[in-house]
C-alpha positions as CSV (number, residue, x, y, z in Angstrom):
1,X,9.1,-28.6,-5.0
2,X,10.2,-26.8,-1.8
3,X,12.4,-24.7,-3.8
4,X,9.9,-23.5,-5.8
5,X,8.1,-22.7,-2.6
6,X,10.4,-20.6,-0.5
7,X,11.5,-18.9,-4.2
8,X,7.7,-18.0,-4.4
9,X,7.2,-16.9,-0.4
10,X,10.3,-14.7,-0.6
11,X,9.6,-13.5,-3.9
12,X,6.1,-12.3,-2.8
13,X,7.3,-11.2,0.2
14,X,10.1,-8.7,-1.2
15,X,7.5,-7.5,-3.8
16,X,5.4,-6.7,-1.1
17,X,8.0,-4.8,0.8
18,X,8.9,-3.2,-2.6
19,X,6.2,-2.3,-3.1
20,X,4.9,-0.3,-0.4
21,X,8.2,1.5,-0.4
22,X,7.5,2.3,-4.1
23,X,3.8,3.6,-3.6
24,X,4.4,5.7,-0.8
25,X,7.2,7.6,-2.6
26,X,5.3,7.7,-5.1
27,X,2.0,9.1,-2.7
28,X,4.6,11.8,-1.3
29,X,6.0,12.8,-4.7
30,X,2.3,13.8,-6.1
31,X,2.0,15.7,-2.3
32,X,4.5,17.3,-2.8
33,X,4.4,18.2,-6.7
34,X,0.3,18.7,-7.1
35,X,-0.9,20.0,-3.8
36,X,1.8,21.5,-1.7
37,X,0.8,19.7,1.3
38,X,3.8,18.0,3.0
39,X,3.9,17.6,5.9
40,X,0.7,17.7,7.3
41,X,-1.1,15.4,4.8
42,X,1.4,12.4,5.1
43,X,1.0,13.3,9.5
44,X,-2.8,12.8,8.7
45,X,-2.8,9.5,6.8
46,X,-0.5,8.0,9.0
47,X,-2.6,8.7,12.1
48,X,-5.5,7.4,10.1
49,X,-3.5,4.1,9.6
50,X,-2.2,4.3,13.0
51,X,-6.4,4.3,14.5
52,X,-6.7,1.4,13.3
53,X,-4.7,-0.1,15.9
54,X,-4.4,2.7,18.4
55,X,-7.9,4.0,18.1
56,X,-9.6,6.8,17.2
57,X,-7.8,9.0,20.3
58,X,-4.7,9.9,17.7
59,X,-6.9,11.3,14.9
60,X,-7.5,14.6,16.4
61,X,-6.0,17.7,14.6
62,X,-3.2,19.1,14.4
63,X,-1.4,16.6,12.1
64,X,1.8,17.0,13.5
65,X,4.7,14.8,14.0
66,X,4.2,11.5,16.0
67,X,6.6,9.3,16.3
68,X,4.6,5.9,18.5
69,X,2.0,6.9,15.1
70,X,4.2,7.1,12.6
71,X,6.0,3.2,13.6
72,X,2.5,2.2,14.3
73,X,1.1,3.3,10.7
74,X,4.8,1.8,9.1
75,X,4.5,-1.4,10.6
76,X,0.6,-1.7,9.9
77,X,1.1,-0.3,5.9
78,X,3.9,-3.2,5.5
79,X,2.0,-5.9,7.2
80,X,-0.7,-5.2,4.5
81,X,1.6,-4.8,1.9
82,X,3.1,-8.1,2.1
83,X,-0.5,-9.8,2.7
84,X,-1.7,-8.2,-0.8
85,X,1.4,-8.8,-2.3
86,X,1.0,-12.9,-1.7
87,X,-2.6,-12.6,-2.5
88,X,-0.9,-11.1,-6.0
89,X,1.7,-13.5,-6.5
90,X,-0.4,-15.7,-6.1
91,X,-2.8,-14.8,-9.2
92,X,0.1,-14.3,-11.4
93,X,2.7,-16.9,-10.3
94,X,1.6,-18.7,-13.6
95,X,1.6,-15.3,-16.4
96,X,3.9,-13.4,-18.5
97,X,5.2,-10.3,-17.2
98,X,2.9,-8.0,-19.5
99,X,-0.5,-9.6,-18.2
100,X,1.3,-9.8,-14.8
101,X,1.8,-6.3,-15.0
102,X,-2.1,-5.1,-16.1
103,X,-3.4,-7.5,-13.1
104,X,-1.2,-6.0,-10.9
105,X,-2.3,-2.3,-11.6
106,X,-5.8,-4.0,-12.0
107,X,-5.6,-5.6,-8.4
108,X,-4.0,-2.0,-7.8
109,X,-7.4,-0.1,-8.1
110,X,-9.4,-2.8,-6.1
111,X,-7.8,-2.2,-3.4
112,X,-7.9,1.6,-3.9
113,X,-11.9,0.4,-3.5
114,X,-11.4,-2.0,-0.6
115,X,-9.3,0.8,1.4
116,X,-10.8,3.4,1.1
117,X,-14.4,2.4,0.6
118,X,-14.6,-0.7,2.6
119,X,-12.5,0.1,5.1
120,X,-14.8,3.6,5.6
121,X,-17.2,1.4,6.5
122,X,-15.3,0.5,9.9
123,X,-13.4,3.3,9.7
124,X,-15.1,6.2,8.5
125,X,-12.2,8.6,9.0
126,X,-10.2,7.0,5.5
127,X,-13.1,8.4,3.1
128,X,-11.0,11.4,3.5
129,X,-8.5,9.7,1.5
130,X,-10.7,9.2,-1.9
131,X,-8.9,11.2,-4.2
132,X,-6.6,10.4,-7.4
133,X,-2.8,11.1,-5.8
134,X,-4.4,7.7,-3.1
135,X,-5.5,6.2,-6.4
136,X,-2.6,6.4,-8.3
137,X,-0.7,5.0,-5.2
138,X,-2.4,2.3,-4.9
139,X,-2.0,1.3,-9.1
140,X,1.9,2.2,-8.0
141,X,1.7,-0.8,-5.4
142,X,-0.1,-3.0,-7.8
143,X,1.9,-2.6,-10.6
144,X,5.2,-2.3,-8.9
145,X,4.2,-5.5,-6.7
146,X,3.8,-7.6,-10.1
147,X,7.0,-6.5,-11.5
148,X,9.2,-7.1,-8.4
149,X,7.5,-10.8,-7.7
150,X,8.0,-11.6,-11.3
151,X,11.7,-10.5,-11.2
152,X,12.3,-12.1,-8.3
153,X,10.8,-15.3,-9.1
154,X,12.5,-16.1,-12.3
């Protein structure tokens, strides 16, 4: 019973590291490829991420380079990774990979709604992040966090 218990920590704890590594790239690559807007844009988001913990002082324009902001926003966007990934692994411990997989882009898109909705609410700064490059991110993490947890956890 133990075993089965660290297997299912570590596995949803790699899937959520996995996973937030996956989505970014993924964020970055649609930047880059749609909108033409790297740097500045990923500079922007991560000083949004980086309020939350820092406060609104590092919001300001311009978007440049900061690197207290960009370890701040890192550590914070892993933190929640991993924390939505065991929620995750947790609804899915018990499916096959294919349902496992539509949850997890499912689960995905809520929290596309929970970050950048209800977050807004507290943070009004992220509803500048509704658009569907975040979206697709965020189905990225989902799915990606399913498949990873349920390779690992075989």
């Amino acid at each position: 019973m133990a075993a089965q218990s660290s297997k299912f920590w570590s596995a949803a704890l790699y899937a959520g590291v996995a996973a937030s590594i996956f989505s970014t790239v993924a964020q970055i690559l649609l930047w880059w490829v749609c909108w033409d807007a790297l740097p500045s844009i990923l500079y922007r988001d991560a000083r949004f991420a980086a309020a939350i913990i820092l406060g609104p002082e590092v919001l300001p324009p311009p978007a440049t380079l900061d690197w207290l902001v960009l370890l701040v926003a890192t550590w914070l966007h892993f933190g929640l990774s991993i924390i939505y990934a065991l929620v995750l692994s947790r609804l899915i411990y018990r499916l096959d990979l294919k349902i496992s997989l539509i949850i997890g882009v499912l689960y995905g898109l809520v929290l596309f709604i929970l970050n950048v909705y209800g977050f807004a609410i507290i943070f009004p700064w992220f509803v500048e992040t509704r658009d569907w490059i975040t979206l697709t991110a965020h189905g990225v993490f989902g799915i990606s966090a399913a498949a990873v947890y349920k390779m690992l956890s075989r």
